[in-house]
MOPAC internal coordinates of N, CA, C and O (Angstrom, degrees):
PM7 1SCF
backbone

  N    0.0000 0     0.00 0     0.00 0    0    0    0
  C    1.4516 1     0.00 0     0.00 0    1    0    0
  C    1.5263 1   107.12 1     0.00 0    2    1    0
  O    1.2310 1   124.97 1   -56.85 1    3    2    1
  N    0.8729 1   108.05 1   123.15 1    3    2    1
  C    1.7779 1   111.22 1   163.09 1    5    3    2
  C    1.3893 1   118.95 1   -84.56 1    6    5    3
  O    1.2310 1   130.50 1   -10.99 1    7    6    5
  N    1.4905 1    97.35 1   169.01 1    7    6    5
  C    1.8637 1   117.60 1  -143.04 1    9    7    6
  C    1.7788 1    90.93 1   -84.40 1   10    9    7
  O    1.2310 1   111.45 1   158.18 1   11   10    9
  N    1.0305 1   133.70 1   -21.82 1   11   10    9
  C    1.4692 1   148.27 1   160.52 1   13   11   10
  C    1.8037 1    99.16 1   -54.32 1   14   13   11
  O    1.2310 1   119.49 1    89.53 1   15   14   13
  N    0.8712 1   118.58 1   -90.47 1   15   14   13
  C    1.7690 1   119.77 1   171.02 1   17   15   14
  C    0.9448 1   119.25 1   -35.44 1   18   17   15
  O    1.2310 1   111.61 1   116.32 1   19   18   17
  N    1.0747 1   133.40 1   -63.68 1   19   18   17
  C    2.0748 1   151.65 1   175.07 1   21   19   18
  C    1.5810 1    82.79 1   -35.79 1   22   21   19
  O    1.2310 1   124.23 1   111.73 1   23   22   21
  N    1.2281 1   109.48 1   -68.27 1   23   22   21
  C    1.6242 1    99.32 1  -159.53 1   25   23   22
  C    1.7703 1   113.14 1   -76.71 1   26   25   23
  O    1.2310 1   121.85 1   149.26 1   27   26   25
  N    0.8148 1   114.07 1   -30.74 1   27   26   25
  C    1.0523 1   124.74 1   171.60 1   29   27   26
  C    2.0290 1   112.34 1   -44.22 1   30   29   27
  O    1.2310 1   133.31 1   119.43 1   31   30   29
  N    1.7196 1    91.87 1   -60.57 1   31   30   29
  C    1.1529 1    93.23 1   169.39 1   33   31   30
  C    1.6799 1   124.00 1   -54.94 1   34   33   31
  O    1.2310 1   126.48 1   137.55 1   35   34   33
  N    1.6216 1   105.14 1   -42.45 1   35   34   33
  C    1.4458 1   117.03 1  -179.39 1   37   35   34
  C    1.5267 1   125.49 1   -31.74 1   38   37   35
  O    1.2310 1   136.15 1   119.61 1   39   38   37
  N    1.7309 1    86.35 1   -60.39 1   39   38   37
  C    1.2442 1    84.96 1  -176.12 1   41   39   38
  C    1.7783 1   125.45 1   -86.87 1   42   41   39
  O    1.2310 1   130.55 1   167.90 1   43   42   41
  N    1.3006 1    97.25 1   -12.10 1   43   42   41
  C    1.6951 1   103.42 1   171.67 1   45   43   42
  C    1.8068 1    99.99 1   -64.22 1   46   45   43
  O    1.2310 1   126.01 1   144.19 1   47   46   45
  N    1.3018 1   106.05 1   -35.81 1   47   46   45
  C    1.5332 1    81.92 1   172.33 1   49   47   46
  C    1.1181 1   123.85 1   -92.87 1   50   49   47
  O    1.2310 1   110.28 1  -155.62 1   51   50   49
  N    1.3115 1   135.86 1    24.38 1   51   50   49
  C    1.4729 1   136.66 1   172.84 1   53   51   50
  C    1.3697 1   111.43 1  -107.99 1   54   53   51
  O    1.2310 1   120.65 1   149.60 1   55   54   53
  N    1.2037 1   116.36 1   -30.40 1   55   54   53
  C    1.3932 1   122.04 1   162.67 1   57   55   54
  C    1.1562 1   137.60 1   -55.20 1   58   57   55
  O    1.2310 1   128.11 1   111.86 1   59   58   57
  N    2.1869 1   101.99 1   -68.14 1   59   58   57
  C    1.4647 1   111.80 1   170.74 1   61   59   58
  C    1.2850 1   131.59 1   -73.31 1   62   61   59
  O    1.2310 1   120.61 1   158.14 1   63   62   61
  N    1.6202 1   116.45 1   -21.86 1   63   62   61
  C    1.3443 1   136.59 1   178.29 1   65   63   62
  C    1.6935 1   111.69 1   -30.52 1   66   65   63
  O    1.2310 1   132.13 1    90.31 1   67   66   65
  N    1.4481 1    94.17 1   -89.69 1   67   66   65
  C    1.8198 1   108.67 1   162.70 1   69   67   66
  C    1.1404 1   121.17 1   -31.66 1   70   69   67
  O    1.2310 1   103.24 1   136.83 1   71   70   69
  N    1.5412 1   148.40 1   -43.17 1   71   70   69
  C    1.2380 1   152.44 1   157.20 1   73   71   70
  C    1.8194 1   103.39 1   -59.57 1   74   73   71
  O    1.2310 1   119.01 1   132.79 1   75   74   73
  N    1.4770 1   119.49 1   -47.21 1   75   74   73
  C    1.3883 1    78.59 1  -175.56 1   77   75   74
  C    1.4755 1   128.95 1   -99.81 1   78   77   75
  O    1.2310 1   128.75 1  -174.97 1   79   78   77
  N    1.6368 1   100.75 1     5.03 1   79   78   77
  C    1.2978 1   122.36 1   161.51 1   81   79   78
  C    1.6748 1   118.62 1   -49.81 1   82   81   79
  O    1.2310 1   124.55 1   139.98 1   83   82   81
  N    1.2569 1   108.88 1   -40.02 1   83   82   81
  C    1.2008 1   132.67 1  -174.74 1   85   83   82
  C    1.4332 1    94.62 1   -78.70 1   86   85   83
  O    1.2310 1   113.04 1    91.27 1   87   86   85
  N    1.0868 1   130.75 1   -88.73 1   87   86   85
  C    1.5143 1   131.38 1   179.27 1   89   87   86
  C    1.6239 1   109.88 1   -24.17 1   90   89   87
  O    1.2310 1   135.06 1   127.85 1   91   90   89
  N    0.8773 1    88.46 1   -52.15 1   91   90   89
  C    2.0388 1    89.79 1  -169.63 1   93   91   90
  C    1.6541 1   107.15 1   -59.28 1   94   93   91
  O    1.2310 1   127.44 1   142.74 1   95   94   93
  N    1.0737 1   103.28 1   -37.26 1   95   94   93
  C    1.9320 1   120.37 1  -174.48 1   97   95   94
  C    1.0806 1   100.16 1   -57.40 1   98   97   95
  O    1.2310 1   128.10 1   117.18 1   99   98   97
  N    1.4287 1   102.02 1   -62.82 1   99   98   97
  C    1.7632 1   119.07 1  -170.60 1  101   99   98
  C    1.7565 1   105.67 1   -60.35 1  102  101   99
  O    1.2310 1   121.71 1   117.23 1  103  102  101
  N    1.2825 1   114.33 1   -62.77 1  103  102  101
  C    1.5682 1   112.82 1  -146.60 1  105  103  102
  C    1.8922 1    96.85 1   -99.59 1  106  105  103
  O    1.2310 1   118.29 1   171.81 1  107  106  105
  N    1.1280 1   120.86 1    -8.19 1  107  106  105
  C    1.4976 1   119.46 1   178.43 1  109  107  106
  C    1.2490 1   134.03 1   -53.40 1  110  109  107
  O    1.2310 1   124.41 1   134.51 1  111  110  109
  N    1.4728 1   109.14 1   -45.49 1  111  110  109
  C    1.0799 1   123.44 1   169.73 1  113  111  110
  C    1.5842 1   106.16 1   111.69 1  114  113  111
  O    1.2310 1   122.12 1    79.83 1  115  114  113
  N    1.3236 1   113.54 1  -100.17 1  115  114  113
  C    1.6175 1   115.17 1  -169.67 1  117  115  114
  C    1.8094 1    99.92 1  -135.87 1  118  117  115
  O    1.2310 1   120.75 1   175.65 1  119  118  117
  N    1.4056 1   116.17 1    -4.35 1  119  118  117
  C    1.6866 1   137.21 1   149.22 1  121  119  118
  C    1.4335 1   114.80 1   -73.35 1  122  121  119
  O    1.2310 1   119.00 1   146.27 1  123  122  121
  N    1.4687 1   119.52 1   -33.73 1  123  122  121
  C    1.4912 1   122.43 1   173.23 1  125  123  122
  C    1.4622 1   125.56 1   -18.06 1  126  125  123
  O    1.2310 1   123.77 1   121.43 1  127  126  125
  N    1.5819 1   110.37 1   -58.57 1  127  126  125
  C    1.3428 1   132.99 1  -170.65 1  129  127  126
  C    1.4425 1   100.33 1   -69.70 1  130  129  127
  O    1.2310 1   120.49 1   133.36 1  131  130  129
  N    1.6303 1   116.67 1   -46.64 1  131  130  129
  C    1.4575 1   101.85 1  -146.90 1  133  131  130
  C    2.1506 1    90.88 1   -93.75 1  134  133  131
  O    1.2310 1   132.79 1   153.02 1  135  134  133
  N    1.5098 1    92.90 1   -26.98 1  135  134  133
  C    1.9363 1    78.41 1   163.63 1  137  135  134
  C    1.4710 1   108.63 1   -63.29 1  138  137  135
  O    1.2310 1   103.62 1   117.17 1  139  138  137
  N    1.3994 1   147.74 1   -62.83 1  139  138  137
  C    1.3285 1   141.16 1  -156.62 1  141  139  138
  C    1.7546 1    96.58 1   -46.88 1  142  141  139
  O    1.2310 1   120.08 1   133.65 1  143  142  141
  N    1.3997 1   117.46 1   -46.35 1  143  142  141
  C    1.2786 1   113.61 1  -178.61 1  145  143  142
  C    1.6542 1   132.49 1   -73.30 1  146  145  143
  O    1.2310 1   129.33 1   161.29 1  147  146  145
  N    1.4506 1    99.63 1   -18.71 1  147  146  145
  C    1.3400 1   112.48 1   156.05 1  149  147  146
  C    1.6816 1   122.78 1   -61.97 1  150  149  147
  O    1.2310 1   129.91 1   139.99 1  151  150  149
  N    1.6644 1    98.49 1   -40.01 1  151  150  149
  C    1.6339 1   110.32 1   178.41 1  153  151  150
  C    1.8603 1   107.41 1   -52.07 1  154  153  151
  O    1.2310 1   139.65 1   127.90 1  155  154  153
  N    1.5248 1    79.50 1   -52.10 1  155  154  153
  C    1.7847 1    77.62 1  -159.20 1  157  155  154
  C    1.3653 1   110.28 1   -71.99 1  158  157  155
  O    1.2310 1   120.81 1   176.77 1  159  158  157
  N    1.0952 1   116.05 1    -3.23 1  159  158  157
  C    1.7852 1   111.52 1  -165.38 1  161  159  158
  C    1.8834 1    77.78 1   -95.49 1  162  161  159
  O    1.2310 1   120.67 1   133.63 1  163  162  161
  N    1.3918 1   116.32 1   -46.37 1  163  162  161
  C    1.6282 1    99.23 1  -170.57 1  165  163  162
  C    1.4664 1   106.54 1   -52.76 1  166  165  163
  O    1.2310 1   116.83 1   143.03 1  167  166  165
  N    1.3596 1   123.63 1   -36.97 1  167  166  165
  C    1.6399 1   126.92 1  -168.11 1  169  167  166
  C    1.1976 1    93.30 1   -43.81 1  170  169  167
  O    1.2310 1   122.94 1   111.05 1  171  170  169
  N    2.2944 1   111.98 1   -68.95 1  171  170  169
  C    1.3769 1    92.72 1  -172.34 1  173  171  170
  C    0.8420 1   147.26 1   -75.26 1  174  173  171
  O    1.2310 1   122.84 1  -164.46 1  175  174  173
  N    1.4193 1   112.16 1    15.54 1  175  174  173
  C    1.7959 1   120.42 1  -163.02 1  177  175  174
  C    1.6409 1    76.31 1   -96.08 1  178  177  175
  O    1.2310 1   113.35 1   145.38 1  179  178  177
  N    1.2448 1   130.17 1   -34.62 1  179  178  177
  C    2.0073 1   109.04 1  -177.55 1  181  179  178
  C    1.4505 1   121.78 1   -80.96 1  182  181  179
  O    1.2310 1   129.60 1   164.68 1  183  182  181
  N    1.6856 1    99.10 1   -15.32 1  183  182  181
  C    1.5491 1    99.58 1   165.92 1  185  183  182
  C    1.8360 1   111.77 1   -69.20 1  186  185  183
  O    1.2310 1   114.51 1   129.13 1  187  186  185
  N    1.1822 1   128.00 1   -50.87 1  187  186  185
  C    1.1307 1   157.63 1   176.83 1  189  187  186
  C    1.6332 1   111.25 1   -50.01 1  190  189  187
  O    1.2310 1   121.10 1   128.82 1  191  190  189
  N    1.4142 1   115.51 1   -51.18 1  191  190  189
  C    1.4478 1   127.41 1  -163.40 1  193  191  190
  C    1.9104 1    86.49 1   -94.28 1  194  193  191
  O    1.2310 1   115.56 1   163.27 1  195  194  193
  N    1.3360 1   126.03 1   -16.73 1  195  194  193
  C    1.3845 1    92.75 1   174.86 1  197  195  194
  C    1.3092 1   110.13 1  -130.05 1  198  197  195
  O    1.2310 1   114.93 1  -148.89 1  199  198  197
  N    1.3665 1   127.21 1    31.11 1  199  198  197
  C    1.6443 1   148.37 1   131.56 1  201  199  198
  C    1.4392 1   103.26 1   -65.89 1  202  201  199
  O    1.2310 1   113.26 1   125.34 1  203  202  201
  N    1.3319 1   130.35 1   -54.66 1  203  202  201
  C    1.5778 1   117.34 1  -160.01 1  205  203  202
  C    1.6343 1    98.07 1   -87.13 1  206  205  203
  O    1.2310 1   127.45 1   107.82 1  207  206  205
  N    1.6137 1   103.26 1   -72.18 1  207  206  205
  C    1.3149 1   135.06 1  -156.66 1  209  207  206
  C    1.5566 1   102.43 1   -60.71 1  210  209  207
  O    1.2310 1   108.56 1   115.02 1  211  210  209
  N    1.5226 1   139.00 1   -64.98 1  211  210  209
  C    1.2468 1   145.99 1  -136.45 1  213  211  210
  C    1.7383 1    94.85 1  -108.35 1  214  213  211
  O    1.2310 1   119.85 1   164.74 1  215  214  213
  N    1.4540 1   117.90 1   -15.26 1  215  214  213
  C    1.2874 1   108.43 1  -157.22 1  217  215  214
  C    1.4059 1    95.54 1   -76.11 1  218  217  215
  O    1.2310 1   122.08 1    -8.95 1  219  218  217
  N    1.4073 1   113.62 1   171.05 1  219  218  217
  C    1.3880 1   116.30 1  -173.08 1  221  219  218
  C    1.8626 1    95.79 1  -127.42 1  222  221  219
  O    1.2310 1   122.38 1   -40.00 1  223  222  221
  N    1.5555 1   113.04 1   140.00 1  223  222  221
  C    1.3707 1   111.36 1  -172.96 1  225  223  222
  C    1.3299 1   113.66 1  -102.66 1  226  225  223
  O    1.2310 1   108.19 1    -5.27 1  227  226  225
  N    1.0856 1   139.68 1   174.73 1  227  226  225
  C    1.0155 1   153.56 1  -163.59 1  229  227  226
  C    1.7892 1   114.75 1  -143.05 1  230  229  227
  O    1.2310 1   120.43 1   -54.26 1  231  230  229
  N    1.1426 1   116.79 1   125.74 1  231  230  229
  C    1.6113 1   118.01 1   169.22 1  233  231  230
  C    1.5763 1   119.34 1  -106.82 1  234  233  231
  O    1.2310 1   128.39 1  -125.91 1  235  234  233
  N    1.6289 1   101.44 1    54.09 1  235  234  233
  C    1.3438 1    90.27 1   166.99 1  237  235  234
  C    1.5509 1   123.67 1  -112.75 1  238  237  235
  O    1.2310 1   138.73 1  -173.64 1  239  238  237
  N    1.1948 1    81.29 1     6.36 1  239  238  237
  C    2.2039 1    91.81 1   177.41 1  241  239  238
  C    1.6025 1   105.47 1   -63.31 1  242  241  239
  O    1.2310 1   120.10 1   180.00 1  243  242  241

């Protein structure tokens, strides 16, 4: 992943996160809780999935 995307992603999740955290709490019903917790585990599975999975390596060490 490049540093253009990474951030890109970054900040879409620092922004929209809180709003839809909020939304889900508010308008879910009695699923509210267990979507917000679905959200955040997806966040880290994209922090995670594009450190391991998406990153691209380099052989110049």
């Amino acid at each position: 992943m490049n540093m253009k995307t990474a951030l890109v992603i970054a900040f879409g999740a620092a922004i929209g996160l809180p709003y839809v955290t909020i939304a889900l709490l508010e308008g879910g019903g009695s699923a509210g809780p267990a979507l917000v917790g679905g959200l955040f585990i997806g966040a880290i599975f994209l922090v995670v999935w594009s450190d391991f999975g998406g990153g691209e390596t380099s052989d110049d060490a």
